[in-house]
N, C-alpha and C positions, 0 to 999 in steps of 0.2 A: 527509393524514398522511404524516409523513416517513421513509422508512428510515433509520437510521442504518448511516455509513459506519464501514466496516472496512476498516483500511489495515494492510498487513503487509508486512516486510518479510524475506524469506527468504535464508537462506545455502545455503552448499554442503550441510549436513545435516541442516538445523534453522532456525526463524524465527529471527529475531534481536532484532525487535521487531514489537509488537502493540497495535494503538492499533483502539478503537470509540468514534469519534466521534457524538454528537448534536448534530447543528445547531439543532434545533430548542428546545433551553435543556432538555427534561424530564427527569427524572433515570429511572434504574430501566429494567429491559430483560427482555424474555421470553427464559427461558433457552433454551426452543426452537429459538425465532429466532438466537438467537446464536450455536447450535451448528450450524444449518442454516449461517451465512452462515459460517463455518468449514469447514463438509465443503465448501459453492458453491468457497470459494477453494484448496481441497484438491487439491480434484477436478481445476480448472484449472490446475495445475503442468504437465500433459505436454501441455497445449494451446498454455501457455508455451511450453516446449521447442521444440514442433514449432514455432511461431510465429518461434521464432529463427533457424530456419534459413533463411527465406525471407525476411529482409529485414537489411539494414546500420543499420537504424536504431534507437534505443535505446530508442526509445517504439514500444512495439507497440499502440497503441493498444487497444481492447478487442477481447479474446481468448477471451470469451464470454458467452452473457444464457441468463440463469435467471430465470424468475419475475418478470420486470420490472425485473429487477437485470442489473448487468453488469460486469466482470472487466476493468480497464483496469492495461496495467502496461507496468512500466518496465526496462528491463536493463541494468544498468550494464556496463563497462567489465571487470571483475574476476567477473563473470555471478551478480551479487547481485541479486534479483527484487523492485522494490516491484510490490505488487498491490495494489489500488484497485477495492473491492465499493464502488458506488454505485447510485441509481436513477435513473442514466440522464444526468448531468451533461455540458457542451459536449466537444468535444476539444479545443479550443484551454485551455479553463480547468483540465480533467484535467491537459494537458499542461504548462501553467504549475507545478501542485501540486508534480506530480513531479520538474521543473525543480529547485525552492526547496528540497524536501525531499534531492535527491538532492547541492546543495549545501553541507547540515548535515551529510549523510555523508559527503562527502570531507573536509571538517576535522574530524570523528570520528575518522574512517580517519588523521589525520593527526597524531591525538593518541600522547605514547608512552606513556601509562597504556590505553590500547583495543587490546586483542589483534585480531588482523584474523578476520572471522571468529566471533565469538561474539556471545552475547546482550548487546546493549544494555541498559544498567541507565542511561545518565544520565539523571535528573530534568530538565536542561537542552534536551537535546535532544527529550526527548517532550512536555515545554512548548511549543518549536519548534513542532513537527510539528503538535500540537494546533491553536498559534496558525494557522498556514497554514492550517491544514484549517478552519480555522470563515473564515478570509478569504478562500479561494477558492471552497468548496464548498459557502457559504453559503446 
């Protein structure tokens, strides 16, 4: 059985966008679970943090395992956090993800209808995102 991936991407005081992905085609999800795999990547914000200070790179790699799950994320430039709850995926292939995704958000970021900084609403881009995620984390 497959976990379903939870990719989030957070701002300065607020997510900005929130995608739960099922690789595995089923529909439907335990509410439980879903709210646990929300407090998992909650929790790991200040492990973020601390993570940042200790390296120049923008892929932190995973920043924590829960449960057989694990906390892979990314920090941009402007210290926007994708975080990446999976069960246990390559680093090379995480790291691609966030590559492609973090591409879609600098021509977001480059839109003049997208305020910097707030919740992502486009249809377009969580299309994106989705597609990546079922082609990488397949």
């Amino acid at each position: 059985m497959s976990t379903p991936i939870l990719f989030v991407i957070v701002g300065k005081n607020e997510p900005l966008f929130e995608a739960e992905i099922d690789t595995t085609g089923a529909s439907g999800g335990n509410d439980l679970s879903t709210r646990q795999n929300y407090f998992v990547l909650h929790s790991s914000l200040d492990l973020v943090d601390k993570s940042s200070w200790t390296t120049n790179n923008m892929y932190l790699r995973v920043v924590d395992k829960v449960n057989h799950q694990q906390v892979s994320t990314f920090l941009t430039a402007g210290n926007v956090k994708f975080m990446l709850l999976h069960g246990g995926k390559g680093e090379e292939v995480v790291k691609n993800f966030f590559n492609e995704v973090y591409g879609y958000f600098v021509k977001l970021s480059m839109n003049p209808f997208y305020k910097y900084d707030t919740p992502i609403s486009s249809k377009a881009f969580d299309a994106r995102v989705r597609a990546a995620a079922r082609a990488y984390l397949s």
